[in-house]
MARDO-843823 format. One record per residue (C-alpha): residue number from 1; x, y, z. Coordinates in steps of 0.02 Angstrom, whole numbers, plus 32768, in hexadecimal, padded with zeros to 4 digits. Each point is the difference from the previous one (the first is absolute). Last residue first. Layout:
! MARDO-843823
<seq = NUM x = X y = Y z = Z>
...
//
This chain:
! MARDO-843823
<seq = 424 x = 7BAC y = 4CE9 z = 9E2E>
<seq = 423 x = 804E y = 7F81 z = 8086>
<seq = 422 x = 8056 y = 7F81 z = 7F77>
<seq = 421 x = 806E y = 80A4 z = 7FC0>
<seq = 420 x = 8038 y = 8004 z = 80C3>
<seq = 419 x = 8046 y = 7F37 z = 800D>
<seq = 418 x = 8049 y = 8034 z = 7F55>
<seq = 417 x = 8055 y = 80A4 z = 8037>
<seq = 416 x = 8036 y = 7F88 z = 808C>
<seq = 415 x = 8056 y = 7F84 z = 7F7E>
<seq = 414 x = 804E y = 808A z = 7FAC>
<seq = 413 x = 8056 y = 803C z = 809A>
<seq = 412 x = 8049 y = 7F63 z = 801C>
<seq = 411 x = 8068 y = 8001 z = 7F6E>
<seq = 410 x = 8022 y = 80AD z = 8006>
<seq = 409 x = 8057 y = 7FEE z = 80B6>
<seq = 408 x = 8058 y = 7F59 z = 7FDE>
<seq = 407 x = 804F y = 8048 z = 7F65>
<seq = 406 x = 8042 y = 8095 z = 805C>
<seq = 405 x = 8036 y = 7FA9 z = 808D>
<seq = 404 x = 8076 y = 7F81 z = 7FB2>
<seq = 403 x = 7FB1 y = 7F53 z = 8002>
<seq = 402 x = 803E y = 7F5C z = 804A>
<seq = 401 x = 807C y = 8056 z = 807C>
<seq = 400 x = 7FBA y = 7F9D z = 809B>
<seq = 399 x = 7FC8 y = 80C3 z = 805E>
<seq = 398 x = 7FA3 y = 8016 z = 7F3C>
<seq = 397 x = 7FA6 y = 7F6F z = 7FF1>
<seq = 396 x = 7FB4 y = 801E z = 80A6>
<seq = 395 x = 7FDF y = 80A3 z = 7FEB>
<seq = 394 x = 7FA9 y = 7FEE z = 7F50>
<seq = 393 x = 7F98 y = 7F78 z = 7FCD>
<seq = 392 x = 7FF2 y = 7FC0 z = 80BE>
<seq = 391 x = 7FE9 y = 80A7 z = 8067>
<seq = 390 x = 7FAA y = 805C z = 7F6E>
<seq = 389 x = 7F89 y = 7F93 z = 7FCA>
<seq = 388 x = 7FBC y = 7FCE z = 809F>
<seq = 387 x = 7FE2 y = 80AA z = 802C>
<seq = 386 x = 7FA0 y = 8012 z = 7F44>
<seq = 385 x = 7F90 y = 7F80 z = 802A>
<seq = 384 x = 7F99 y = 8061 z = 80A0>
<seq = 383 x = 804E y = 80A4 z = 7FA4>
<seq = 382 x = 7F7F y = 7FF7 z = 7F75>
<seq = 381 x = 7F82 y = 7FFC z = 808F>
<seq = 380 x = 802F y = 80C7 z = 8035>
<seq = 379 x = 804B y = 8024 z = 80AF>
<seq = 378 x = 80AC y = 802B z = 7FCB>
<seq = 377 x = 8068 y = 7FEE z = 8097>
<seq = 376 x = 8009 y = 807E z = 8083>
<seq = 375 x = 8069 y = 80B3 z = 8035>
<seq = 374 x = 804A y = 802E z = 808C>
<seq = 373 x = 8023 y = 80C7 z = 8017>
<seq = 372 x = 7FCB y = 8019 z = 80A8>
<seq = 371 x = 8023 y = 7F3D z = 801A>
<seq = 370 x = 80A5 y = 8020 z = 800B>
<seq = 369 x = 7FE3 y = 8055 z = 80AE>
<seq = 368 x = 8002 y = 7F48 z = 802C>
<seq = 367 x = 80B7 y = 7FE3 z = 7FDF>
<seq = 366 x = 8038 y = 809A z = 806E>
<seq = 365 x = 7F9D y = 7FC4 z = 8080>
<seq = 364 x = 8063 y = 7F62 z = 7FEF>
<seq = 363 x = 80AC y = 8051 z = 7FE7>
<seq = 362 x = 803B y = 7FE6 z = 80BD>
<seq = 361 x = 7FA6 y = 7F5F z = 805D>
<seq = 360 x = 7FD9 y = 801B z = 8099>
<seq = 359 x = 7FBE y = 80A9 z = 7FF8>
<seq = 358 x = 7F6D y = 7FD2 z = 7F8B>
<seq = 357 x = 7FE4 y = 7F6A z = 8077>
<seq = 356 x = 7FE1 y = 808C z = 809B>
<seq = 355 x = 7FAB y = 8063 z = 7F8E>
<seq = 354 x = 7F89 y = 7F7E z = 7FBF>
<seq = 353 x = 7FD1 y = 7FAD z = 80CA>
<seq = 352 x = 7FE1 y = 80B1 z = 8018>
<seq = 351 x = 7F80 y = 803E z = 7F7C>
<seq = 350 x = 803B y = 8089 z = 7F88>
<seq = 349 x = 8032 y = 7F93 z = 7F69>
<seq = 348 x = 7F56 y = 7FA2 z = 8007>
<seq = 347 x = 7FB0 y = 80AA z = 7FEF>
<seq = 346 x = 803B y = 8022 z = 7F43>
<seq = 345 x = 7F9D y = 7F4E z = 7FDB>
<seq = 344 x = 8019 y = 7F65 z = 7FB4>
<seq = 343 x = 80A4 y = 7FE5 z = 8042>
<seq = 342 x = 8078 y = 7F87 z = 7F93>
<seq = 341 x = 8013 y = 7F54 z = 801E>
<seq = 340 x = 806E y = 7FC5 z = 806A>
<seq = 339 x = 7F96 y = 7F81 z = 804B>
<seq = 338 x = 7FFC y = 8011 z = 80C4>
<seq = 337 x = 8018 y = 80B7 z = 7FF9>
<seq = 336 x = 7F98 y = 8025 z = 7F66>
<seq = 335 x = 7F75 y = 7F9A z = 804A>
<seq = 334 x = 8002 y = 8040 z = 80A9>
<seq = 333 x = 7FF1 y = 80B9 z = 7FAC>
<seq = 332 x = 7F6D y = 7FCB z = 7F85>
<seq = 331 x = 7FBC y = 7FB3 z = 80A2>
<seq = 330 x = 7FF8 y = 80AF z = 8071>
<seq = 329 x = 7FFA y = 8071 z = 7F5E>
<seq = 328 x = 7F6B y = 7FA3 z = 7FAD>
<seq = 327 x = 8022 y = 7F8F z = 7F71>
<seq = 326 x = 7FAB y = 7F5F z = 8050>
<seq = 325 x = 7F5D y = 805D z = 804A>
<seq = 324 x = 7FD9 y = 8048 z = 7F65>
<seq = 323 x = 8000 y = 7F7B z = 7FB0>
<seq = 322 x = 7FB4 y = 7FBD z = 8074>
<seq = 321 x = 7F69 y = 806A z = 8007>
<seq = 320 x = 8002 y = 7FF3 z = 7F58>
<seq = 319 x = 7FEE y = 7F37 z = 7FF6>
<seq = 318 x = 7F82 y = 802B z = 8077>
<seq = 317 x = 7F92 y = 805A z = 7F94>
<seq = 316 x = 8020 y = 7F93 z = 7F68>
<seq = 315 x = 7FC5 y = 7F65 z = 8062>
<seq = 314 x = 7F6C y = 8051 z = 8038>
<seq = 313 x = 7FD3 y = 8023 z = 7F3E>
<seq = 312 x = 802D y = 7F5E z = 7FE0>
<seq = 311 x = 808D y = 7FC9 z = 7F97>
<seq = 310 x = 8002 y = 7FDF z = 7F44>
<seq = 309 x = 8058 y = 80A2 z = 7FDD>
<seq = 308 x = 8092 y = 7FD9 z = 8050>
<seq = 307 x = 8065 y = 807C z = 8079>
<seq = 306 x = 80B7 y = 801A z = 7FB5>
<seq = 305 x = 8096 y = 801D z = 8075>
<seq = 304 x = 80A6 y = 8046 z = 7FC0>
<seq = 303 x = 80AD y = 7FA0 z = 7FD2>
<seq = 302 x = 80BE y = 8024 z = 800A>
<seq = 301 x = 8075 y = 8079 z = 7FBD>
<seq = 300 x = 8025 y = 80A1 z = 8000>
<seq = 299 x = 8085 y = 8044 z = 7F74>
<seq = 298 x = 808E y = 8073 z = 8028>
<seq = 297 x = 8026 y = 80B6 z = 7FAC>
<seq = 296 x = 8080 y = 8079 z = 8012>
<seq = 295 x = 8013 y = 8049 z = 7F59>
<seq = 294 x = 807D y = 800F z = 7F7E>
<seq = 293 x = 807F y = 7F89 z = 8042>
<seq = 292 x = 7FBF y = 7FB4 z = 80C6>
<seq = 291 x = 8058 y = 7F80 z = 806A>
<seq = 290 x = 7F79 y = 7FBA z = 8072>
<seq = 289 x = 7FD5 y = 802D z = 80BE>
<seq = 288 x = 806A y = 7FC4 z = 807A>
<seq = 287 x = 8013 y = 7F79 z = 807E>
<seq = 286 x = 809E y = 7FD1 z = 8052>
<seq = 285 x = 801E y = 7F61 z = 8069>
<seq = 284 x = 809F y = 7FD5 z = 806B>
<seq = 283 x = 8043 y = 7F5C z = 7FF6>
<seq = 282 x = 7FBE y = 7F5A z = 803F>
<seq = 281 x = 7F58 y = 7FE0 z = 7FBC>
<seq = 280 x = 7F6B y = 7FB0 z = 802B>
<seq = 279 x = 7FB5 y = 8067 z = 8080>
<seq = 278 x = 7FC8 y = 808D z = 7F86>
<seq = 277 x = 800B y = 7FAF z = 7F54>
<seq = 276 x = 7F5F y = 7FBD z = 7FCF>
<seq = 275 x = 7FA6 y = 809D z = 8046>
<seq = 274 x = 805E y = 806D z = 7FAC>
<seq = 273 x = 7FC9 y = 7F90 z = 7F5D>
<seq = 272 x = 7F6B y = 8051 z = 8019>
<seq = 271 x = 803C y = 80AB z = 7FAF>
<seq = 270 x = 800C y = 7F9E z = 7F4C>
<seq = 269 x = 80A6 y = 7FD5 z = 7FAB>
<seq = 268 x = 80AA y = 8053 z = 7FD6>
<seq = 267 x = 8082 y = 7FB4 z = 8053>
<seq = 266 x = 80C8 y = 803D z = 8030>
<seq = 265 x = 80A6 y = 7FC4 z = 802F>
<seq = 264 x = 7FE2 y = 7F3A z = 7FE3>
<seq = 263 x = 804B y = 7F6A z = 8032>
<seq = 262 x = 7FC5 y = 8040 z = 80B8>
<seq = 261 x = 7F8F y = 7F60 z = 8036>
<seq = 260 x = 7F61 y = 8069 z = 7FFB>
<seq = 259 x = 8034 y = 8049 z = 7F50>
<seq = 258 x = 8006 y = 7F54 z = 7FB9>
<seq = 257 x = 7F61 y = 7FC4 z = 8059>
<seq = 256 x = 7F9D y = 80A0 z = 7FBC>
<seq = 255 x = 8046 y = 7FC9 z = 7F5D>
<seq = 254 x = 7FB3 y = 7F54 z = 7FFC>
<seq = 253 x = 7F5B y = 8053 z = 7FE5>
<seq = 252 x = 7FD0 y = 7FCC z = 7F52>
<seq = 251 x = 805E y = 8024 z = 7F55>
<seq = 250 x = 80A9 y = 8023 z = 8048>
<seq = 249 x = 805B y = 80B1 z = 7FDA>
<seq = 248 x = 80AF y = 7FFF z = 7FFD>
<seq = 247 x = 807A y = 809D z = 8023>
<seq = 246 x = 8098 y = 8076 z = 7FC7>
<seq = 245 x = 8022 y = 7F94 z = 7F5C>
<seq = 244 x = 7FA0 y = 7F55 z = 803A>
<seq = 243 x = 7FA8 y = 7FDE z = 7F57>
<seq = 242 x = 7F7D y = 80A0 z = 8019>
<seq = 241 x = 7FE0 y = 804D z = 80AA>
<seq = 240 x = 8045 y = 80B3 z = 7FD7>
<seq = 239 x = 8042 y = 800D z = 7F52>
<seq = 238 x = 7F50 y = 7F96 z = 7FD1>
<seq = 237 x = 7F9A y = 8064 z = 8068>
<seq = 236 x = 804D y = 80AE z = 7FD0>
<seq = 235 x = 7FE2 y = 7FAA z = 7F38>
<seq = 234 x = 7F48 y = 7FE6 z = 8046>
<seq = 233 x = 7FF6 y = 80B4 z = 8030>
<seq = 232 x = 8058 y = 803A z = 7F5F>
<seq = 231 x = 7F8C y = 7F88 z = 7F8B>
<seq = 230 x = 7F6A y = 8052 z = 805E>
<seq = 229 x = 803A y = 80C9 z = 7FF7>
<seq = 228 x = 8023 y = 7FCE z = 7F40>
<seq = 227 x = 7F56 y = 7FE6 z = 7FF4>
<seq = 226 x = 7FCD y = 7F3D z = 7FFE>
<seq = 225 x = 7F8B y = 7FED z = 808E>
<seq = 224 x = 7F81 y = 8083 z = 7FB8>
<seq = 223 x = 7F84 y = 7F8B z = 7FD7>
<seq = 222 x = 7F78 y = 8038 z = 7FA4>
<seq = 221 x = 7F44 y = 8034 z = 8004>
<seq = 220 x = 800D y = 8048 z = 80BC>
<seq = 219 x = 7FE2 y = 80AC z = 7FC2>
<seq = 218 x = 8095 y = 8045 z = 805B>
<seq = 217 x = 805C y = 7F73 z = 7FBB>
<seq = 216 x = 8033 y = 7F7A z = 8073>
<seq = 215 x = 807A y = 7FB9 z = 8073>
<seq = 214 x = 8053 y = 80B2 z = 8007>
<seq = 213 x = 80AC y = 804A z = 800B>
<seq = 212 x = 8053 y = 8074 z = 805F>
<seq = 211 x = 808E y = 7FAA z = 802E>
<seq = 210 x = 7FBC y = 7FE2 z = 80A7>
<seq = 209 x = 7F71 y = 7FC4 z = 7FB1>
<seq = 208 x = 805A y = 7F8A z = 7FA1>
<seq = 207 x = 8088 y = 7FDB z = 8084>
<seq = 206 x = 7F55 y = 7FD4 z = 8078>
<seq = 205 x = 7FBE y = 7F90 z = 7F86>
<seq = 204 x = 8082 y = 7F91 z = 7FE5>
<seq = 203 x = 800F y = 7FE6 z = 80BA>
<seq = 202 x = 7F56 y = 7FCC z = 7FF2>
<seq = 201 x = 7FE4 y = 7FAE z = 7F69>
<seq = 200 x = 807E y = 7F6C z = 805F>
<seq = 199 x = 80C8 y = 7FA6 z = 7FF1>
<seq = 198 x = 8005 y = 8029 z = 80CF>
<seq = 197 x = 807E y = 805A z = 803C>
<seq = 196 x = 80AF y = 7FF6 z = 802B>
<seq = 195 x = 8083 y = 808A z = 8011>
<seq = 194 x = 80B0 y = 800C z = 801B>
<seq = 193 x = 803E y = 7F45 z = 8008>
<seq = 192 x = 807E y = 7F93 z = 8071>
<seq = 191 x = 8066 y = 7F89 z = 7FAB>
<seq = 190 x = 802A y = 8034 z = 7F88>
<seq = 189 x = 806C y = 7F90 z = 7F70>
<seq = 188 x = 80A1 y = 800D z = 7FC8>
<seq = 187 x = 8041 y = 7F6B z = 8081>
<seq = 186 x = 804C y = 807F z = 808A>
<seq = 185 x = 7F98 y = 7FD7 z = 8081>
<seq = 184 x = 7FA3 y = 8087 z = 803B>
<seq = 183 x = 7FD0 y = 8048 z = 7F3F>
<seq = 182 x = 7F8D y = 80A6 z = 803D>
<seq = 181 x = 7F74 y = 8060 z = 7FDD>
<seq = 180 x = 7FE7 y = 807D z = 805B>
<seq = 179 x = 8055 y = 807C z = 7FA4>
<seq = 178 x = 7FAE y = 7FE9 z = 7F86>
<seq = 177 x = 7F5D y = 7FF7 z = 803C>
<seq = 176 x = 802C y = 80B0 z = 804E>
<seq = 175 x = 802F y = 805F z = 7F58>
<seq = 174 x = 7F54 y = 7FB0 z = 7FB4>
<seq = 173 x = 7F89 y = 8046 z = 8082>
<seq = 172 x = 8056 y = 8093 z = 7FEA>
<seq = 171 x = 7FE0 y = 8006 z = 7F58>
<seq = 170 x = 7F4F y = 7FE3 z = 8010>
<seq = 169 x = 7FF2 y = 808C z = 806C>
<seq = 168 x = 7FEF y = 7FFB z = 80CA>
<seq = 167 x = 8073 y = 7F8F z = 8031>
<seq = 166 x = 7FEA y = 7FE0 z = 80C0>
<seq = 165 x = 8053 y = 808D z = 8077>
<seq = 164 x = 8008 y = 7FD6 z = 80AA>
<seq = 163 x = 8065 y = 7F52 z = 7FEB>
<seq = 162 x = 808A y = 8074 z = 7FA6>
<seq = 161 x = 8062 y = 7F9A z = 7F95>
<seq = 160 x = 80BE y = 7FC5 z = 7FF5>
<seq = 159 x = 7FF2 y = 7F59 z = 7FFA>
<seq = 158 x = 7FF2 y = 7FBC z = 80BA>
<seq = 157 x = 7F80 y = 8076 z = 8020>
<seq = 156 x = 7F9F y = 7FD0 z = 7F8E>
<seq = 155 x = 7FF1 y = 7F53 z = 801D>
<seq = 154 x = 7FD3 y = 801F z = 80AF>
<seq = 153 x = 7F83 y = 806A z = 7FC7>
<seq = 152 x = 7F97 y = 7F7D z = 7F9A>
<seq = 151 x = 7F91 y = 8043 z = 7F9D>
<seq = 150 x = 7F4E y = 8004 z = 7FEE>
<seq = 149 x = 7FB6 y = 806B z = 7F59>
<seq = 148 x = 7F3C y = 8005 z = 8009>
<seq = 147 x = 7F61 y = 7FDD z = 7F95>
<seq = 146 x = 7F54 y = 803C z = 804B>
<seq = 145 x = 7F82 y = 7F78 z = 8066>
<seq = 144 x = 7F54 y = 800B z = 7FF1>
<seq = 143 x = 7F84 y = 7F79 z = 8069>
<seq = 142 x = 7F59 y = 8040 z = 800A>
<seq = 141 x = 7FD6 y = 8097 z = 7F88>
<seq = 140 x = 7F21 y = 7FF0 z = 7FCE>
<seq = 139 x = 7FBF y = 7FDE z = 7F56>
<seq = 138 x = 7F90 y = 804F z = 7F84>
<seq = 137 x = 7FFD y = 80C2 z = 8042>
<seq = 136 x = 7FB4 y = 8068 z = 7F74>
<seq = 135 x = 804A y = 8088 z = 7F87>
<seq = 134 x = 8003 y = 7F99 z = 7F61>
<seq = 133 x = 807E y = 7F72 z = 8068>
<seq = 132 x = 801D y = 801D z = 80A6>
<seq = 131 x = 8074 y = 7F80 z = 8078>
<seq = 130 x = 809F y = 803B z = 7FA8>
<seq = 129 x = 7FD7 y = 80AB z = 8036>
<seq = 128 x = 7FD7 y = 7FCE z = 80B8>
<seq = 127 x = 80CD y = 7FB1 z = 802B>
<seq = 126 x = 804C y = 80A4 z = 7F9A>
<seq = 125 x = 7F84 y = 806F z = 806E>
<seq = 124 x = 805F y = 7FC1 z = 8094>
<seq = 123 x = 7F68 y = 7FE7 z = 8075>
<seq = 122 x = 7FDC y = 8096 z = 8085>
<seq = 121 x = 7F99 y = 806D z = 7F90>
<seq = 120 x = 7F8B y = 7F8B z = 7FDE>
<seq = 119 x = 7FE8 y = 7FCE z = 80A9>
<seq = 118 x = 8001 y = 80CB z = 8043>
<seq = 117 x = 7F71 y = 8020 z = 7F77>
<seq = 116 x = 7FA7 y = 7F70 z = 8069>
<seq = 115 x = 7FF5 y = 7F4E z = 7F9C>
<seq = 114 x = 7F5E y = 7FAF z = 8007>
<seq = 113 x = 7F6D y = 7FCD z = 808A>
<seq = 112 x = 7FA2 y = 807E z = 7FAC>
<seq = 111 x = 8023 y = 7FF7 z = 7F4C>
<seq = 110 x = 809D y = 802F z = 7FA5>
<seq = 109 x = 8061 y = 7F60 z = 8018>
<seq = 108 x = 7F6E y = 7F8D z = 7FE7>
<seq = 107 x = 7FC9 y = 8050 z = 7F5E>
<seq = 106 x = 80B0 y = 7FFF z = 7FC3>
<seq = 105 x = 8015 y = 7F5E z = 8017>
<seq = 104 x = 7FBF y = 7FA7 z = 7F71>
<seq = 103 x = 7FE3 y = 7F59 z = 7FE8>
<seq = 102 x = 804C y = 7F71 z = 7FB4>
<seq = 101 x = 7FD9 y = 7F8E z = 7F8B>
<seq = 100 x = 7FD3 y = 8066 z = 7F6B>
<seq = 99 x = 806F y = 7FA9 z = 7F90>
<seq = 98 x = 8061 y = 80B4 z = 7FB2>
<seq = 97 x = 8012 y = 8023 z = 80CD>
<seq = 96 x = 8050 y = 7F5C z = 8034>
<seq = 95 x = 8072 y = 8002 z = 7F67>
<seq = 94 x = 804A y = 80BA z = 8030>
<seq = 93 x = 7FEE y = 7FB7 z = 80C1>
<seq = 92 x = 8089 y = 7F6F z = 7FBC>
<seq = 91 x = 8077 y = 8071 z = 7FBD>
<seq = 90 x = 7FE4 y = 805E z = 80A8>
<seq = 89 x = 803F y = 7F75 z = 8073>
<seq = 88 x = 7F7A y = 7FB5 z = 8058>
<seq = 87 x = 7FDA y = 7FC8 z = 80BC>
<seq = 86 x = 7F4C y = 7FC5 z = 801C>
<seq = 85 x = 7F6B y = 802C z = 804A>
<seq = 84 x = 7F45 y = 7F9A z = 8004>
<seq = 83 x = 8051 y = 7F5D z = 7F9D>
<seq = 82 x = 7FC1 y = 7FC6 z = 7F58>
<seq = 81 x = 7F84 y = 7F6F z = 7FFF>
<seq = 80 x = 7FA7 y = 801B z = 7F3D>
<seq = 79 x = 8074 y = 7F61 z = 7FD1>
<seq = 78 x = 805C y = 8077 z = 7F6B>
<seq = 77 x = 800E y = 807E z = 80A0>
<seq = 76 x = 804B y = 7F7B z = 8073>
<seq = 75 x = 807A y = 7FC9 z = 7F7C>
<seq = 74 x = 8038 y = 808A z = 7FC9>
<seq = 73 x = 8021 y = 803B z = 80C2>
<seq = 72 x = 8059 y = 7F55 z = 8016>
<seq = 71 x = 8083 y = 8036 z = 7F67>
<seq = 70 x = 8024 y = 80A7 z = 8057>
<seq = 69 x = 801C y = 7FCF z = 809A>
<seq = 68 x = 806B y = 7F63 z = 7FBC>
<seq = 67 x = 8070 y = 8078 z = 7FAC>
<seq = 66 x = 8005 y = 806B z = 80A8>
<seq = 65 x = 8036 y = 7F83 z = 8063>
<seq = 64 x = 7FCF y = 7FB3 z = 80A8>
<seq = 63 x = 7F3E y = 7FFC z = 7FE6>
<seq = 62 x = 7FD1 y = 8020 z = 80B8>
<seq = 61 x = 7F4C y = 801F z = 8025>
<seq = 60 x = 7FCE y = 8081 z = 8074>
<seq = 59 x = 7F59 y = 7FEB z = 8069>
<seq = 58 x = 7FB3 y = 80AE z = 8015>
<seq = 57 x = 7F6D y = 8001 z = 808A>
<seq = 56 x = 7F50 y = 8036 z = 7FEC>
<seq = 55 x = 7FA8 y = 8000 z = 8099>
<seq = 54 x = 808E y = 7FF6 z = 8054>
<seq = 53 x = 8042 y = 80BA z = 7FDE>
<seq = 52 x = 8066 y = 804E z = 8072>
<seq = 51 x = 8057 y = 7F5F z = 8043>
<seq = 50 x = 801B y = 7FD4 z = 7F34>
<seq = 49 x = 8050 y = 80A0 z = 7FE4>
<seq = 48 x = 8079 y = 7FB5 z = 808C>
<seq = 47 x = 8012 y = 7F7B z = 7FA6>
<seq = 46 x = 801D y = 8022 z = 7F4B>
<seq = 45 x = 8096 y = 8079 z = 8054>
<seq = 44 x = 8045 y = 7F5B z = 805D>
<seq = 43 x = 7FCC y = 7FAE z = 7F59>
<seq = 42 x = 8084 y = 8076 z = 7F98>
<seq = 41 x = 8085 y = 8002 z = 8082>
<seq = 40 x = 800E y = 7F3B z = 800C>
<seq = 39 x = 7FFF y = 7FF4 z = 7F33>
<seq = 38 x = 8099 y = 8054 z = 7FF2>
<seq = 37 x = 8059 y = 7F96 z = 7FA0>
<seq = 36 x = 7F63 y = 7F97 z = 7F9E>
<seq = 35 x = 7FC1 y = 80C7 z = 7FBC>
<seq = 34 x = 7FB8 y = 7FB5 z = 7F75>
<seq = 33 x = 7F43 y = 803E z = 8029>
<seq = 32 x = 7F44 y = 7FBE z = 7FEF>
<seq = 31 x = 7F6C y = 8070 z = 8068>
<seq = 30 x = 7F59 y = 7FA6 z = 801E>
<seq = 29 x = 7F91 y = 8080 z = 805C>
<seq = 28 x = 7F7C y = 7F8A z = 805E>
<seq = 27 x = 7F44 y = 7FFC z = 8012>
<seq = 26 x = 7FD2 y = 7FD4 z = 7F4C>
<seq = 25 x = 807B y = 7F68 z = 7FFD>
<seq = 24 x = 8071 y = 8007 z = 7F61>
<seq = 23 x = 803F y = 7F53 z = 7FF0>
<seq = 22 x = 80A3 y = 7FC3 z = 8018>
<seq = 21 x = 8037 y = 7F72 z = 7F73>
<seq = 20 x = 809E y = 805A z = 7FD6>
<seq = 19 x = 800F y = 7FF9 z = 7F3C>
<seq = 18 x = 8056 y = 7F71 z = 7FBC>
<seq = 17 x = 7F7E y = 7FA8 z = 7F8F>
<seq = 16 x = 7FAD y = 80A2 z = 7FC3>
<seq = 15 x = 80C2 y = 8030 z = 7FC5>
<seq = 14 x = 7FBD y = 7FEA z = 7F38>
<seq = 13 x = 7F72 y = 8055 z = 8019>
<seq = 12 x = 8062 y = 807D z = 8058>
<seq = 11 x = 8073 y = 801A z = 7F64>
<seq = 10 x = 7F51 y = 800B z = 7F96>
<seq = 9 x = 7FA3 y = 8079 z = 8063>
<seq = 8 x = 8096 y = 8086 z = 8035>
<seq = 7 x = 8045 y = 7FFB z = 7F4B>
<seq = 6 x = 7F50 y = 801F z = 7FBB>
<seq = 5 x = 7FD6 y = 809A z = 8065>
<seq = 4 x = 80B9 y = 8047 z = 7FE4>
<seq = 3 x = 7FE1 y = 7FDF z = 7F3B>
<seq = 2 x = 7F61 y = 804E z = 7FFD>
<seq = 1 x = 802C y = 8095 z = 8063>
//
């Protein structure tokens, strides 16, 4: 607790000088977000909540990216200014908490203007679990999105596969990227590749679940990253995406380009790239849920909401209200459709506008029951380093061929037992 305290004080000391310059006025709900792409959705929502209540309005404040989110919400708090609501990812929540700086929700979701027994029932219990922590509700599920396999059909077709039938198992996930991947030209070298992904925790972390292994211990003391279910998964990844044998990864988003302009048979990313694709591509899409081994598993991603301590009383109130107002069916449905990400609720699938998109694109409801057995990220500080760790001291070294598996694996491992010993 010590340590989280004195990480958030001292790095937003340091960021004083770039933090946002908005105040906090008493009669306003200040809510910052990184959602730059679909910023037009999120304000027309903002504003009709505004029409209902004037005379306290929301006014949404765009930080772009998530890494300067998090860095302007250090600053705010070190300069005693922090925002009313915010987005978060749960890494950062398990620092919020330990600093006291946020508040509660459980008292606002169980009181009288709270959740019904139908709300709490509705939400994906995956999305609410990794917004309690000790039995109470910390944070709130905005924007979730749950990892998918897109394909091109055309592609498969014209080799031999069935466009109906995705690989389901790892190893048909391998069969197909090779025989996707192709040399066009005759010069030794493909051309055209299975499977591309991005170099991240993420995709690591689904083949280790999927594996049936664990981040961490059940105790949470140590890192469980290098079991032999870990080194398999990333020696899958490797096989997979690694030096350009059935696939490449790229270490940002250059891949979604690559599949877009049909160099490559198949992606793994995040549901809302759907929305990047759709309209932008020339072949015929599939969407499918992940490739499963031991278990079938996918990870949600994406951030929650967090309600700040230092606000009002009023303010908290009506940061509720729209909370609740933003992740009800009728907008948590017009989000998912305009954004990709997933459905917040079981009743977003049943309304109309849903259906009719469910039915337009084959494999999508199949994609979203994944979250019926979705899992998230650790949620615990030690992982708020030990992320970082693991996609550049081990992934990435790994997919350029600087460190075998194995060796990448324990190494990083015994940097986030250290990040945990410095906890207790």
């Amino acid at each position: 607790m010590k340590r989280a305290a004195a990480s958030l004080a001292v790095l937003g000391l340091a960021l004083l000088a770039g933090s946002c310059g908005h105040g906090v006025p008493k009669d306003e709900v200040i809510f910052w977000h990184a959602m730059g792409r679909w910023e037009g959705e999120l304000l027309a929502i903002v504003e009709e909540f505004n029409a209902r209540h004037p005379e306290m309005p929301v006014r949404a404040y765009n930080m772009s990216r998530y890494q300067a989110l998090s860095q302007k919400i250090i600053a705010a708090v070190a300069a005693g200014q922090p925002p009313t609501i915010s987005q978060a990812y749960e890494a950062w929540v398990s620092e919020m908490i330990q600093g006291g700086i946020v508040e509660c929700l459980q008292p606002y979701a169980q009181g009288p203007d709270g959740l019904t027994e139908a709300d709490w029932a509705d939400f994906r219990p995956v999305f609410l679990e990794e917004c309690t922590y000790d039995g109470r509700l910390w944070s709130f599920p905005f924007n979730k999105s749950v990892r998918t396999l897109f394909y091109n059909r055309d592609l498969f077709a014209a080799n031999g596969l069935d466009p109906d039938r995705p690989p389901r198992t790892w190893d048909e996930w391998r069969d197909a990227s090779a025989r996707l991947t192709k040399d066009l030209d005759g010069d030794g070298r493909p051309d055209r590749w299975g499977t591309t992904t991005r170099a991240s925790v993420t995709v690591f972390g689904n083949l280790l679940l999927q594996n049936g292994g664990r981040f961490f211990t059940p105790d949470g003391r140590r890192s469980a990253i290098a079991s032999p279910e870990g080194i398999e998964a990333l020696e899958f990844m490797w096989e997979l995406v690694g030096a350009r044998r059935l696939g490449y990864a790229t270490f940002d988003y250059a891949y979604q380009n690559e599949f877009r302009a049909g160099w490559v048979g198949m992606m793994e990313s995040s549901s809302v790239s759907l929305s990047f694709l759709r309209g932008h591509i020339d072949f015929d899409l599939g969407v499918a849920p992940l490739p499963g081994r031991k278990k079938q598993v996918a990870l949600i991603q994406g951030t929650n909401l967090v309600v700040f301590k230092k606000a009002t009383e009023a303010q908290k109130r009506t940061a509720w209200e729209f909370i609740k107002f933003l992740t009800g069916t009728e907008n948590a449905t017009r989000w998912s459709l305009a954004t990709g990400y997933a459905p917040l609720r079981a009743s977003c699938l049943e309304q109309p506008a849903m259906r009719a998109y469910l039915d337009e694109v084959p494999g999508l409801r199949e994609t979203y029951a994944q979250l019926t057995t979705a899992q998230s990220e650790p949620r615990n500080s030690a992982w708020f380093a030990g992320r970082k760790y693991l996609e550049e001291g081990a992934i990435q070294r790994v997919i350029r061929g600087t460190a075998s598996p194995a060796e990448a694996l324990r190494e990083t491992a015994r940097k986030i037992d250290n990040e945990i010993a410095s906890e207790f």
